[in-house]
The first five atom37 places (N, CA, C, CB, O) and aatype in JSON, in Angstrom:
{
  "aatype": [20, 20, 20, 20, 20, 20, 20, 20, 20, 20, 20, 20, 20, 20, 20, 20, 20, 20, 20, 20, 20, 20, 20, 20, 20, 20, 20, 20, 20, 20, 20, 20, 20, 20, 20, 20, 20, 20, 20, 20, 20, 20, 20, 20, 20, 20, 20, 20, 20, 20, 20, 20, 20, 20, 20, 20, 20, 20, 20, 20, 20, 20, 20, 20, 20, 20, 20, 20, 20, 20, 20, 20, 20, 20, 20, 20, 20, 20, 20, 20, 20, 20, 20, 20, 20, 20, 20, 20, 20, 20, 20, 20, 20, 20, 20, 20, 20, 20, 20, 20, 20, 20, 20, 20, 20, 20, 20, 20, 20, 20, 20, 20, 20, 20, 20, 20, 20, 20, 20, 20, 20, 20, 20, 20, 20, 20, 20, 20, 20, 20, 20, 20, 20, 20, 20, 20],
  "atom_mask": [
    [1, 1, 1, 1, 1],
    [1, 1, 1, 1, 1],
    [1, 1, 1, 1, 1],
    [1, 1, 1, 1, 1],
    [1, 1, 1, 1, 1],
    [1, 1, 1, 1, 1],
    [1, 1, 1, 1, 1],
    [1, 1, 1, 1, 1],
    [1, 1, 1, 1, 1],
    [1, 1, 1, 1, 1],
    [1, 1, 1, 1, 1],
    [1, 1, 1, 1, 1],
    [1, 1, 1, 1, 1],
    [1, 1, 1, 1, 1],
    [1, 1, 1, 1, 1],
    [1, 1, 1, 1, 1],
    [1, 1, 1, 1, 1],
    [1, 1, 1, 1, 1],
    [1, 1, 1, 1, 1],
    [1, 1, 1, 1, 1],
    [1, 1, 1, 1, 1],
    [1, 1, 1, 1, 1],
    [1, 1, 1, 1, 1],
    [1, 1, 1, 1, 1],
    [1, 1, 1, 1, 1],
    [1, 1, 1, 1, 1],
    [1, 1, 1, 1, 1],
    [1, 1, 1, 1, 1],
    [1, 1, 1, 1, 1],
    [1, 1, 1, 1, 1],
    [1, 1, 1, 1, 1],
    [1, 1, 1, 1, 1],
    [1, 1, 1, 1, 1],
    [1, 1, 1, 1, 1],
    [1, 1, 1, 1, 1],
    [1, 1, 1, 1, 1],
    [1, 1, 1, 1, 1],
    [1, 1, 1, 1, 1],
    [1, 1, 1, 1, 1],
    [1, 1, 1, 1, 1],
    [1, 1, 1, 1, 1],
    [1, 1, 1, 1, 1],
    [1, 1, 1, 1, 1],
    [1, 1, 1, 1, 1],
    [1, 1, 1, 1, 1],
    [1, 1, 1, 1, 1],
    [1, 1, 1, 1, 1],
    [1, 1, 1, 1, 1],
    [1, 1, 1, 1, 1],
    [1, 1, 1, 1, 1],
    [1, 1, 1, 1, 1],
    [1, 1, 1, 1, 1],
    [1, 1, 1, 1, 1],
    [1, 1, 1, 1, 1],
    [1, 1, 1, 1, 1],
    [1, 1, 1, 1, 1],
    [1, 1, 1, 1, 1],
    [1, 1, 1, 1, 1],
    [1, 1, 1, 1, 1],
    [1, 1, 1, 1, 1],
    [1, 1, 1, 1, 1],
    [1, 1, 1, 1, 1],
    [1, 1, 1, 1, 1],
    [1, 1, 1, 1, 1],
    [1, 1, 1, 1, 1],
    [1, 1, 1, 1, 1],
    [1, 1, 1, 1, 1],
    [1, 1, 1, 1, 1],
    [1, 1, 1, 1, 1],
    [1, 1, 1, 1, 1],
    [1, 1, 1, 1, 1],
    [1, 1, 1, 1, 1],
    [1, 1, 1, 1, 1],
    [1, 1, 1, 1, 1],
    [1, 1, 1, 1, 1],
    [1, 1, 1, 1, 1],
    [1, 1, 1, 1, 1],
    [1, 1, 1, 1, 1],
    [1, 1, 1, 1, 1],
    [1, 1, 1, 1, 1],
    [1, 1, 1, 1, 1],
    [1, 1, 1, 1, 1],
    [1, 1, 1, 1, 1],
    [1, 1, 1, 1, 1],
    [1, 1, 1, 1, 1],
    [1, 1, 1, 1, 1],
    [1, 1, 1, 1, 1],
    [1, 1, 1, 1, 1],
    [1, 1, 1, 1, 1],
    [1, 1, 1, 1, 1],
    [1, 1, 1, 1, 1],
    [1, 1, 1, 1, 1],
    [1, 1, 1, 1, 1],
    [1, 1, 1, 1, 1],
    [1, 1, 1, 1, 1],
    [1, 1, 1, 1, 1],
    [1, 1, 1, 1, 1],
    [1, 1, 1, 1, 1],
    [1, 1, 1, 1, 1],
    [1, 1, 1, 1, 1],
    [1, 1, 1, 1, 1],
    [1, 1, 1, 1, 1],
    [1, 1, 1, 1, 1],
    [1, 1, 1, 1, 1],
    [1, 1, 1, 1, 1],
    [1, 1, 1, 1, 1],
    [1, 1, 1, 1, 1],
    [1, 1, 1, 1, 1],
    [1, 1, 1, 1, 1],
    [1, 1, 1, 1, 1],
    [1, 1, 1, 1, 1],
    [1, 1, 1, 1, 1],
    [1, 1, 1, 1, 1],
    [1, 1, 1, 1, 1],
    [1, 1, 1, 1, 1],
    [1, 1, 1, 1, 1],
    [1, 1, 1, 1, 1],
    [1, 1, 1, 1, 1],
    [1, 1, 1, 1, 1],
    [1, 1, 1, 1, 1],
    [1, 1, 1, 1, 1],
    [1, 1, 1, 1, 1],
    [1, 1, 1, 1, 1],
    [1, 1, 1, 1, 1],
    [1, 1, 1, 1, 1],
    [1, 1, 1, 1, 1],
    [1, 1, 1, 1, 1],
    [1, 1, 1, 1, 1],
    [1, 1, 1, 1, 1],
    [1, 1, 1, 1, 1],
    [1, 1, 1, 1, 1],
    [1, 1, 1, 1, 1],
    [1, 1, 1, 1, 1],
    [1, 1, 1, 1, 1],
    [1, 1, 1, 1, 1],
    [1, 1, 1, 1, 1]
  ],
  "atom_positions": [
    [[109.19, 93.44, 77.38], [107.95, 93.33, 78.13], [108.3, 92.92, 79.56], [106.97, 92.28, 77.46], [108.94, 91.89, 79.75]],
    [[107.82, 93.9, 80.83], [108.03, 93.51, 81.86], [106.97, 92.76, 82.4], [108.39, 94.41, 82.48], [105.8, 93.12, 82.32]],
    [[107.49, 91.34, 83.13], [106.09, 90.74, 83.75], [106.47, 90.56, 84.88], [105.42, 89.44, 83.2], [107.7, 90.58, 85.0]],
    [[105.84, 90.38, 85.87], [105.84, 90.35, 87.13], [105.13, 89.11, 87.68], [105.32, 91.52, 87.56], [103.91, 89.31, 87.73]],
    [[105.48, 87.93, 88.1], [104.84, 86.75, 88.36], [104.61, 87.19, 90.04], [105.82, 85.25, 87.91], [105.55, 87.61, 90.71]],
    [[103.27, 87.03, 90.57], [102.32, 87.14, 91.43], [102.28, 85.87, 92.14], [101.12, 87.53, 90.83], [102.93, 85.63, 93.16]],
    [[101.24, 84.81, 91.4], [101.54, 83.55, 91.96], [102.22, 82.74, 90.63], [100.1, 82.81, 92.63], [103.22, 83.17, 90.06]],
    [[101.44, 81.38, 90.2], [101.97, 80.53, 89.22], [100.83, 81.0, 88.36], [102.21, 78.89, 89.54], [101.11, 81.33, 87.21]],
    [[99.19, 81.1, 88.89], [98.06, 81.48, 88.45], [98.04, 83.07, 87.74], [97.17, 81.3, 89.62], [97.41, 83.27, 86.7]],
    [[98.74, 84.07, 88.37], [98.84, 84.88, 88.13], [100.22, 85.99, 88.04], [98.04, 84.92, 88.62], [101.08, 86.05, 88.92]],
    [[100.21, 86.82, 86.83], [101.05, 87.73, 86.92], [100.36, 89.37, 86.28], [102.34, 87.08, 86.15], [99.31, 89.59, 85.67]],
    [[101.24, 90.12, 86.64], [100.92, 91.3, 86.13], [101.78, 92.18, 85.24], [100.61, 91.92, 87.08], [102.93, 91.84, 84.96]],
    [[101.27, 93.26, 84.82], [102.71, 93.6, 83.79], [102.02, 95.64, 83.54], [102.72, 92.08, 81.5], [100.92, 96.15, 83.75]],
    [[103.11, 96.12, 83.13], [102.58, 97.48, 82.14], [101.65, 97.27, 81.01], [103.81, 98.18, 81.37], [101.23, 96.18, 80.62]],
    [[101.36, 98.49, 80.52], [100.76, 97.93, 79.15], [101.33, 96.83, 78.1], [100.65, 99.04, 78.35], [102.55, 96.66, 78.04]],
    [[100.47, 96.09, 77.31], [101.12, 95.19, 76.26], [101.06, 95.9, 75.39], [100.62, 93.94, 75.89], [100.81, 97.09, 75.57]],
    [[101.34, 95.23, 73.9], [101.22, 95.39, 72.47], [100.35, 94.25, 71.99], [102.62, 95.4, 71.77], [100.11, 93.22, 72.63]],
    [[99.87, 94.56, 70.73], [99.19, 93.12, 70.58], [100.59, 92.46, 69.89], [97.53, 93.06, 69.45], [100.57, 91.26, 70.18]],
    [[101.47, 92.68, 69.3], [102.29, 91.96, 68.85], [103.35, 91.07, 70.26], [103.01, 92.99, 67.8], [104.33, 90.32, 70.22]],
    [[102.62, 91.57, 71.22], [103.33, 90.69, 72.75], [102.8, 89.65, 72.92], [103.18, 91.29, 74.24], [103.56, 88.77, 73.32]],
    [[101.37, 89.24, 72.71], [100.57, 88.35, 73.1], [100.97, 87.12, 72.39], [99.25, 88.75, 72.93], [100.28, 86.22, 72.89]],
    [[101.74, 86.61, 71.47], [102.33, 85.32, 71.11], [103.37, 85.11, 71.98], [102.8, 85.21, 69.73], [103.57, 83.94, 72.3]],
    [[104.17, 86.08, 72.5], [105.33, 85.23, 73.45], [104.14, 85.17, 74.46], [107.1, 86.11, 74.08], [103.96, 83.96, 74.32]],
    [[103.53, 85.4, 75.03], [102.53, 85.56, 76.24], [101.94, 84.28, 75.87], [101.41, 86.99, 76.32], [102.38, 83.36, 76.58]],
    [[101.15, 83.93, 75.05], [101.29, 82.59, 74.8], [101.98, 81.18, 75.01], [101.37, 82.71, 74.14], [101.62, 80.1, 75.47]],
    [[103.12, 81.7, 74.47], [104.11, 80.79, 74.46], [105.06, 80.27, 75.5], [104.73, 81.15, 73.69], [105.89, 79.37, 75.48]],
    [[104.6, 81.32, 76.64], [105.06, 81.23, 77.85], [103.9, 80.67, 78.91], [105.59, 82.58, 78.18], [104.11, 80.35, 80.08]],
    [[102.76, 80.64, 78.28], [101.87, 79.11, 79.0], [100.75, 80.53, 79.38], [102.9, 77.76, 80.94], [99.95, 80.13, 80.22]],
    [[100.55, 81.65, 79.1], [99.31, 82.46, 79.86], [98.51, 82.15, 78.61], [99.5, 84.34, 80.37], [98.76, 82.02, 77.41]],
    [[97.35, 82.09, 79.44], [95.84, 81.41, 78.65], [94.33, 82.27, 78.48], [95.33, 80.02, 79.67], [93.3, 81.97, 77.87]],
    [[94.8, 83.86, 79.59], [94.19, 84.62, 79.53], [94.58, 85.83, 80.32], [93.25, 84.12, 79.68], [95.23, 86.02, 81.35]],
    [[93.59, 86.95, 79.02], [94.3, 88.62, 79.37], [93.51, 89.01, 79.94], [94.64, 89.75, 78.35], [92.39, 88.64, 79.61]],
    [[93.66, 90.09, 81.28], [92.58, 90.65, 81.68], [93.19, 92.37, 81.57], [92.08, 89.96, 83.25], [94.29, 92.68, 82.02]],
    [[92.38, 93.25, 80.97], [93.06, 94.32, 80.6], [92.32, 95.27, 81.54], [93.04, 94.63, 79.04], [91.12, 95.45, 81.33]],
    [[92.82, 95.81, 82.41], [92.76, 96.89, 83.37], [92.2, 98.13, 82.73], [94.12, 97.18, 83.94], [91.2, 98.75, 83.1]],
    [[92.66, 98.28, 82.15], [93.02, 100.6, 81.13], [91.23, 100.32, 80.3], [95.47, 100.82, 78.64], [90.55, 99.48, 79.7]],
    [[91.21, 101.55, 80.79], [89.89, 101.75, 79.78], [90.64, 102.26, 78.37], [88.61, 103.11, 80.46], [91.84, 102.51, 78.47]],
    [[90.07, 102.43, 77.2], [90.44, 102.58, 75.85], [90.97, 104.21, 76.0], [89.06, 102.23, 74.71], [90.23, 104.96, 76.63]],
    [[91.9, 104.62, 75.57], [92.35, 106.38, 75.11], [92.57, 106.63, 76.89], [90.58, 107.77, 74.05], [91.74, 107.44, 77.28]],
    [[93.12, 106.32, 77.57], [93.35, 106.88, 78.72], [94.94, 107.61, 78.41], [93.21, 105.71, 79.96], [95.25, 108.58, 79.1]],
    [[95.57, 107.26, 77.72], [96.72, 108.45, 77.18], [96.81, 107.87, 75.51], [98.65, 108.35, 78.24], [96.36, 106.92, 74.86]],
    [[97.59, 108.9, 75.31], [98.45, 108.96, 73.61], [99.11, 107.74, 73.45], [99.8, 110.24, 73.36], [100.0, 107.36, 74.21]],
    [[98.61, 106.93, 72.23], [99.55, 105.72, 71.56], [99.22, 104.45, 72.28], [101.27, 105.98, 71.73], [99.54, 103.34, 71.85]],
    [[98.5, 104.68, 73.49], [98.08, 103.72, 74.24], [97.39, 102.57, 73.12], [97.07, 104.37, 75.37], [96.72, 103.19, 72.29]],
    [[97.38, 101.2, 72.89], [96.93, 100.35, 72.06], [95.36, 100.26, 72.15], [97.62, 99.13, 72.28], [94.84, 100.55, 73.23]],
    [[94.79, 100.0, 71.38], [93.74, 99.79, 71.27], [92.58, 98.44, 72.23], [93.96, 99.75, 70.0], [93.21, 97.41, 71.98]],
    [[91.64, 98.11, 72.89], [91.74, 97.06, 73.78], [91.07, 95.7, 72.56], [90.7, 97.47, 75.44], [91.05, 94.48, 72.65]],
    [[90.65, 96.53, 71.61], [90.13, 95.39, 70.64], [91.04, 95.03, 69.82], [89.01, 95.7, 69.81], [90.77, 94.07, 69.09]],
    [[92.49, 95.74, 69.68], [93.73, 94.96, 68.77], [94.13, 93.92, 69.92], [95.29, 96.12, 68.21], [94.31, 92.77, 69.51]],
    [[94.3, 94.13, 71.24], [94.88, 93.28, 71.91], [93.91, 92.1, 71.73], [95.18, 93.75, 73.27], [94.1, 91.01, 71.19]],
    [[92.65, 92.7, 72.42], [91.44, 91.55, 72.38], [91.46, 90.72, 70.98], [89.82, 92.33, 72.49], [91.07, 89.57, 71.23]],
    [[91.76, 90.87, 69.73], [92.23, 90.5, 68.72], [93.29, 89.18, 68.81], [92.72, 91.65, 68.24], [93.08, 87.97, 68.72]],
    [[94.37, 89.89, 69.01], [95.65, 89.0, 68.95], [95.23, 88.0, 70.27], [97.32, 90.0, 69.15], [95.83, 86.93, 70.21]],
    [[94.59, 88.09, 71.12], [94.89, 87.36, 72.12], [93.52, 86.07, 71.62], [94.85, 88.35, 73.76], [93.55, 84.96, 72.14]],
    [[92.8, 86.3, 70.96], [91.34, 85.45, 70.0], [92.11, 84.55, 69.16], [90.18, 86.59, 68.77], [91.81, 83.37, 68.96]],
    [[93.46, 85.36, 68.49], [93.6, 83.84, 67.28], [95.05, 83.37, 68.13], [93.98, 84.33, 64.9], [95.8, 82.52, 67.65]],
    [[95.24, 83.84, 69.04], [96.26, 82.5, 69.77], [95.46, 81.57, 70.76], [97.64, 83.16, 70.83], [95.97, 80.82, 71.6]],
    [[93.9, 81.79, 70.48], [93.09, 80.97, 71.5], [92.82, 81.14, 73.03], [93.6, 79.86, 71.47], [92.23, 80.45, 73.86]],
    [[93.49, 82.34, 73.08], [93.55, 82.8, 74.87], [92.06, 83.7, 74.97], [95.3, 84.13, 75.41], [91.62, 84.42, 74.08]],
    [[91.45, 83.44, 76.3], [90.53, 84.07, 76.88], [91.39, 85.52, 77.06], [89.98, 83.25, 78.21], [92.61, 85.63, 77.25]],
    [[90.08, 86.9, 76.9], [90.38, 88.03, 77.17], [89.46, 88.95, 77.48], [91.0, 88.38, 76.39], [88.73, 89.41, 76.6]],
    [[89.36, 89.37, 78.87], [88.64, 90.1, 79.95], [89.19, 91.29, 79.99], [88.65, 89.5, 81.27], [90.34, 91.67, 80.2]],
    [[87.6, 92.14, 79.62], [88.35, 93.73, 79.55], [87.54, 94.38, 80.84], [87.98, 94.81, 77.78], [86.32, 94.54, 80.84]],
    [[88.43, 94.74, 81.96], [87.61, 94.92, 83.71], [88.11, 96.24, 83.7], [88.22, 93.79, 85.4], [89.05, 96.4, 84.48]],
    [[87.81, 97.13, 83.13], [88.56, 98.9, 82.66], [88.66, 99.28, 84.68], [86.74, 100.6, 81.25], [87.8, 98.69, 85.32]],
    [[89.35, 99.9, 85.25], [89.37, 100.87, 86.31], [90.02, 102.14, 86.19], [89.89, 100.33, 87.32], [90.85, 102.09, 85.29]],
    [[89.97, 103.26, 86.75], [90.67, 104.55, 86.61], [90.29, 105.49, 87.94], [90.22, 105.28, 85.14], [89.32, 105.45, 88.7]],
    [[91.35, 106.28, 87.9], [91.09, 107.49, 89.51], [91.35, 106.81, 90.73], [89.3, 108.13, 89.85], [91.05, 107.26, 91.83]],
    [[92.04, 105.5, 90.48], [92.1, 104.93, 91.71], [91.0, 104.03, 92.37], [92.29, 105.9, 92.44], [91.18, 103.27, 93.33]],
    [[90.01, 104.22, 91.79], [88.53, 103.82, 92.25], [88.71, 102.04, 91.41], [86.91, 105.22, 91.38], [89.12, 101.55, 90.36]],
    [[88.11, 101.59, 92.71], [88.03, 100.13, 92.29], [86.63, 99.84, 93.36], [89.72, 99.06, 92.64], [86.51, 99.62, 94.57]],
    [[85.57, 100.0, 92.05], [84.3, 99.32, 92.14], [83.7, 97.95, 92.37], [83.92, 99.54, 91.29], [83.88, 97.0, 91.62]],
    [[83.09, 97.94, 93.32], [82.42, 96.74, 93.55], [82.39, 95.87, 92.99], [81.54, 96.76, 93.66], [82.72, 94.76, 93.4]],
    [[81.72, 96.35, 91.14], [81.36, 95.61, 90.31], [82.77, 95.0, 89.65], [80.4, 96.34, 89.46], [82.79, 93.8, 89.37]],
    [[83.91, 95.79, 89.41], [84.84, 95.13, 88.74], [86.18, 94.42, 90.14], [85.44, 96.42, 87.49], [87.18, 93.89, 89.64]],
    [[86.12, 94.44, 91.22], [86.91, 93.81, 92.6], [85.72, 92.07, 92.04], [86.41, 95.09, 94.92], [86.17, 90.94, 91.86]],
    [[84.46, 92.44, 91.92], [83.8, 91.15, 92.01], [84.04, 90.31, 90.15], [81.84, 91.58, 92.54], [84.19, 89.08, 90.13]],
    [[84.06, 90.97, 89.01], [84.37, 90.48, 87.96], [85.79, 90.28, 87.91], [83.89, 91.17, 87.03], [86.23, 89.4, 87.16]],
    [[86.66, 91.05, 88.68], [88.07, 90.08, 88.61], [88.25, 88.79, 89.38], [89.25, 90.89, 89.11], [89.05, 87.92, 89.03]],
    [[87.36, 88.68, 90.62], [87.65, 87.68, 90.95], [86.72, 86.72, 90.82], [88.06, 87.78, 91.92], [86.39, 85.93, 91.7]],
    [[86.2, 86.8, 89.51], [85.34, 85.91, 88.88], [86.24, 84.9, 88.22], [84.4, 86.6, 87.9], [86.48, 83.7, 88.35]],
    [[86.78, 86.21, 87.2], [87.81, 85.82, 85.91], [88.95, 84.89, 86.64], [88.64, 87.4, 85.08], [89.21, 83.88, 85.98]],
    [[89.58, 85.01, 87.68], [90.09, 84.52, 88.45], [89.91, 83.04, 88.59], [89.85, 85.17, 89.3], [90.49, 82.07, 88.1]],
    [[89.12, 83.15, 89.26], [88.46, 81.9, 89.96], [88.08, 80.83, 88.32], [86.66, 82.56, 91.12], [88.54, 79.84, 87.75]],
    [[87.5, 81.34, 88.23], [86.83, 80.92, 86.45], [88.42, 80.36, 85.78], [86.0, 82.88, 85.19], [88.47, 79.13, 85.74]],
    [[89.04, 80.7, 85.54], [90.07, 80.5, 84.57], [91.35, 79.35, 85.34], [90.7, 82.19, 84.13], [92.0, 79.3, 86.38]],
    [[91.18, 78.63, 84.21], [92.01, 76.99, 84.42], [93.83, 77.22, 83.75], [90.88, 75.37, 83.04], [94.29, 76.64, 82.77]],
    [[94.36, 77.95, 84.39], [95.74, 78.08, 84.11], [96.57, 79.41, 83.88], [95.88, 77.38, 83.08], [95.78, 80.33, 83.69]],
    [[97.59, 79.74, 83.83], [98.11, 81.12, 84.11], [96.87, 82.35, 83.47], [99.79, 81.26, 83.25], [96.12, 82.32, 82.49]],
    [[97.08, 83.27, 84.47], [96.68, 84.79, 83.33], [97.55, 85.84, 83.68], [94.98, 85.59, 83.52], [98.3, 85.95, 84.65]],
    [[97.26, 86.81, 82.48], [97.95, 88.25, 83.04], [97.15, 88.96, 82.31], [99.63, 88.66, 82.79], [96.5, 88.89, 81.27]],
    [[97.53, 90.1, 83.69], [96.72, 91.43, 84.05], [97.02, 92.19, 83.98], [96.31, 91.75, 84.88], [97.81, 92.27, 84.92]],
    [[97.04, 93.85, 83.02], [97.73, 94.79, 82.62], [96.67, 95.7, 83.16], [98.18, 94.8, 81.15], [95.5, 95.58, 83.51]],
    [[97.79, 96.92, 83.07], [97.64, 98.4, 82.95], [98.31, 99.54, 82.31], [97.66, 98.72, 83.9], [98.89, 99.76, 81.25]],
    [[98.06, 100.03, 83.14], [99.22, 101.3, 82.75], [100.79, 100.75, 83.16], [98.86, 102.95, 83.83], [101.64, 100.54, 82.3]],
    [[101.03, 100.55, 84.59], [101.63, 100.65, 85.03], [102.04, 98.92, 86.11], [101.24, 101.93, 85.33], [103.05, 98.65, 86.76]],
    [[100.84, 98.14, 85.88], [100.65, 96.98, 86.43], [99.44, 97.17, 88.25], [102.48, 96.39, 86.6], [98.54, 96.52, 88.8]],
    [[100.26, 98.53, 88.52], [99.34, 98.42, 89.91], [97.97, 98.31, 89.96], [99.46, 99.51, 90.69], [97.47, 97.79, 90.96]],
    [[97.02, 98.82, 88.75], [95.47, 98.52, 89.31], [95.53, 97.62, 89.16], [94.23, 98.96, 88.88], [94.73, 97.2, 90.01]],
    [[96.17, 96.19, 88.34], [95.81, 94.8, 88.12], [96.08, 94.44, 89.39], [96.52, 93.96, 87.02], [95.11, 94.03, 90.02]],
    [[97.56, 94.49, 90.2], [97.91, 94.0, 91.4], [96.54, 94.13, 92.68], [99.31, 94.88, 91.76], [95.99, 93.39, 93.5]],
    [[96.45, 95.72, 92.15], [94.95, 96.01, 93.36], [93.94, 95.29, 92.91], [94.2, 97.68, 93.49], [93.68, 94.52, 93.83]],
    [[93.29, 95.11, 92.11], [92.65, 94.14, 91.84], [92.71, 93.05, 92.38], [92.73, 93.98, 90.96], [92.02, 93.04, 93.4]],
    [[93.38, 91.81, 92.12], [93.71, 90.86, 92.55], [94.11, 91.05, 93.98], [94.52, 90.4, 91.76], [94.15, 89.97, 94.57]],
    [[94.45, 92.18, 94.79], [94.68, 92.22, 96.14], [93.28, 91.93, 96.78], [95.32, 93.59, 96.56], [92.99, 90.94, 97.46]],
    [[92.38, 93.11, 96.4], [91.15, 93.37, 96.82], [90.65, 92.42, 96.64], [90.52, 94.29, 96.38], [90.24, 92.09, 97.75]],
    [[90.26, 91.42, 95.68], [89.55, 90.33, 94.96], [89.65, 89.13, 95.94], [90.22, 90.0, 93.45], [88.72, 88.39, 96.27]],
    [[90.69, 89.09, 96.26], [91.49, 87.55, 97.34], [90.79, 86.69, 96.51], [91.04, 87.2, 99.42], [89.61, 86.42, 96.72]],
    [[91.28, 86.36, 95.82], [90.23, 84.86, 94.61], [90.92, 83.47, 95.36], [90.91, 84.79, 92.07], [90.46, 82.34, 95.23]],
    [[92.0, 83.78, 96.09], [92.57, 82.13, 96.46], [92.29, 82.49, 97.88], [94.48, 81.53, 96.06], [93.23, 81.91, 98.43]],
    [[91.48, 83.18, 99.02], [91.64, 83.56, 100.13], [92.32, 83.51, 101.35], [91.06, 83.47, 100.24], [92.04, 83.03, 102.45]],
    [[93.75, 84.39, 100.69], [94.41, 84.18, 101.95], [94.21, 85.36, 102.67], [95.86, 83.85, 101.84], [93.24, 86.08, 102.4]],
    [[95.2, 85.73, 103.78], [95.38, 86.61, 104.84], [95.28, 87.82, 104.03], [96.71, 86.44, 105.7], [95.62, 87.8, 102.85]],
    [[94.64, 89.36, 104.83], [95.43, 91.03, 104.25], [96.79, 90.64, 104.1], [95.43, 92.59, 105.51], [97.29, 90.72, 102.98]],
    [[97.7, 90.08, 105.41], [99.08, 90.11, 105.53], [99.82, 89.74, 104.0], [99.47, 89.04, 106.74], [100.61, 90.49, 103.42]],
    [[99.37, 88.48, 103.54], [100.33, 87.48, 102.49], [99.78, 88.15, 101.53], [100.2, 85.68, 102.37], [100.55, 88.11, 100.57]],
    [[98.88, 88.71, 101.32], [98.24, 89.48, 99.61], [99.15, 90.68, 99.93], [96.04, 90.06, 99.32], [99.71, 91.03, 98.89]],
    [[99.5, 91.4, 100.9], [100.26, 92.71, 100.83], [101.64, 91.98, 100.5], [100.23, 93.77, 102.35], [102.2, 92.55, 99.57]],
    [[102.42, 90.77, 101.03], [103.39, 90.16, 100.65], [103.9, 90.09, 98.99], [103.08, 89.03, 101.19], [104.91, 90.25, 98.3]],
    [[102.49, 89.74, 98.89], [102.74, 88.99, 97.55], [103.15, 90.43, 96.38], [101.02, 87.93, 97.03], [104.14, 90.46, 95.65]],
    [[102.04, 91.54, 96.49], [102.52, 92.56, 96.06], [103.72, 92.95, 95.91], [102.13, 93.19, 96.51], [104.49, 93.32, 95.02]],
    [[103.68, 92.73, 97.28], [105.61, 93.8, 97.62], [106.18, 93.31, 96.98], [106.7, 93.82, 99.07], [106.62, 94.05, 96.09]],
    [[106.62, 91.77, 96.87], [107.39, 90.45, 96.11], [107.29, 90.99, 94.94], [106.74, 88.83, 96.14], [108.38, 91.48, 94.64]],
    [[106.24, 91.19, 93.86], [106.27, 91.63, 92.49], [106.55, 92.73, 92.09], [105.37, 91.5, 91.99], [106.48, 93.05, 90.9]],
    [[106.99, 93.68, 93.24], [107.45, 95.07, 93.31], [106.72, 96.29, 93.51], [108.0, 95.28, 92.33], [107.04, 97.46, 93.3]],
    [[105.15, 95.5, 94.19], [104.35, 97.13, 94.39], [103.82, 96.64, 95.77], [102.81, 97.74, 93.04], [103.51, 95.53, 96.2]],
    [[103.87, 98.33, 96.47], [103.47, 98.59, 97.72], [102.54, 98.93, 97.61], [104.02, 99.25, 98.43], [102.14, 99.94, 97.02]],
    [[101.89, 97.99, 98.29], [100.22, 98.05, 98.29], [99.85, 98.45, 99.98], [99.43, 96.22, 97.74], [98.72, 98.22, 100.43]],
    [[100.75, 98.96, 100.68], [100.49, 98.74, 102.18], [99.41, 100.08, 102.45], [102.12, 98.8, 103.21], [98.82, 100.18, 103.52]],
    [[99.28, 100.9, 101.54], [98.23, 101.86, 101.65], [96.71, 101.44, 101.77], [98.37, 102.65, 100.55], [95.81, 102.06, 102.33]],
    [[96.65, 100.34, 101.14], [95.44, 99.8, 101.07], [94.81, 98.29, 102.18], [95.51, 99.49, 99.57], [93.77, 97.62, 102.19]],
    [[96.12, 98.3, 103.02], [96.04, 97.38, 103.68], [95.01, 97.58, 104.56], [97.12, 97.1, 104.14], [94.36, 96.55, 104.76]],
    [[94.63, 98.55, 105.15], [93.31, 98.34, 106.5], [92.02, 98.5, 105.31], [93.23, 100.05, 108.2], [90.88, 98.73, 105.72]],
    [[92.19, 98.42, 104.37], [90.88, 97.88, 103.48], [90.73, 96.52, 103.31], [90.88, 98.36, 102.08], [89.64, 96.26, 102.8]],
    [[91.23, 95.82, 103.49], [91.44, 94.15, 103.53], [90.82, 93.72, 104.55], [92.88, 93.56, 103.65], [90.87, 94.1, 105.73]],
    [[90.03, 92.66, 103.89], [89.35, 91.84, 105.11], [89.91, 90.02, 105.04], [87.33, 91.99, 104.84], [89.5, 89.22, 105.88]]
  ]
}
């Protein structure tokens, strides 16, 4: 499982398994926020097995679906709800980790600079500089 630590509050990663979510646990994250809408490819896990496994290890789990690149109003403002809302690490999946990263770029839940949110990206290994003159 690749994870990508963001801040201390946050990291991001590829898709999980639900059989991931006990080390995810055990490594102090307290809540999932799952990016992928359900069947967006083959073998892809289910979001209610994860949502499952992540219920009987006691972790909060936020399903904020995005796709096409499009990151809606409504879910830029429910991630940085979940964000803000939540008292100790989370992680944020996708396909690939980048809509979670955009998410949390767009969201600024701790409000810093465009500059240090494009930083912080790069640091976890995604170039987000495409989206930089969208930042306020």
């Amino acid at each position: 499982m690749e994870i990508s630590e963001v801040t201390p509050e946050l990291a991001v990663a590829p898709q999980i398994k639900p059989e991931d979510v006990a080390a995810l646990h055990d490594r102090g994250i307290v809540a999932l926020i799952c990016n992928r809408p359900d069947g967006e490819e083959e073998g892809q896990p289910e979001v209610a097995a994860i949502r499952r496994a992540a219920e009987e290890q006691g972790m909060a789990f936020h399903h904020i679906p995005v796709s096409g690149g499009n990151f809606p109003d409504g879910a830029v403002a429910a991630f940085r709800a979940v964000r803000r809302g939540t008292e100790g690490a989370i992680l944020a999946y996708c396909r690939t980790g980048t809509r979670s990263i955009t998410l949390d770029t767009l969201a600024n839940p701790d409000g810093v600079s465009p500059v240090e949110r494009i930083q912080r990206a790069k640091a976890a290994g995604y170039d987000l500089s495409a989206i930089e003159g969208q930042l306020t």
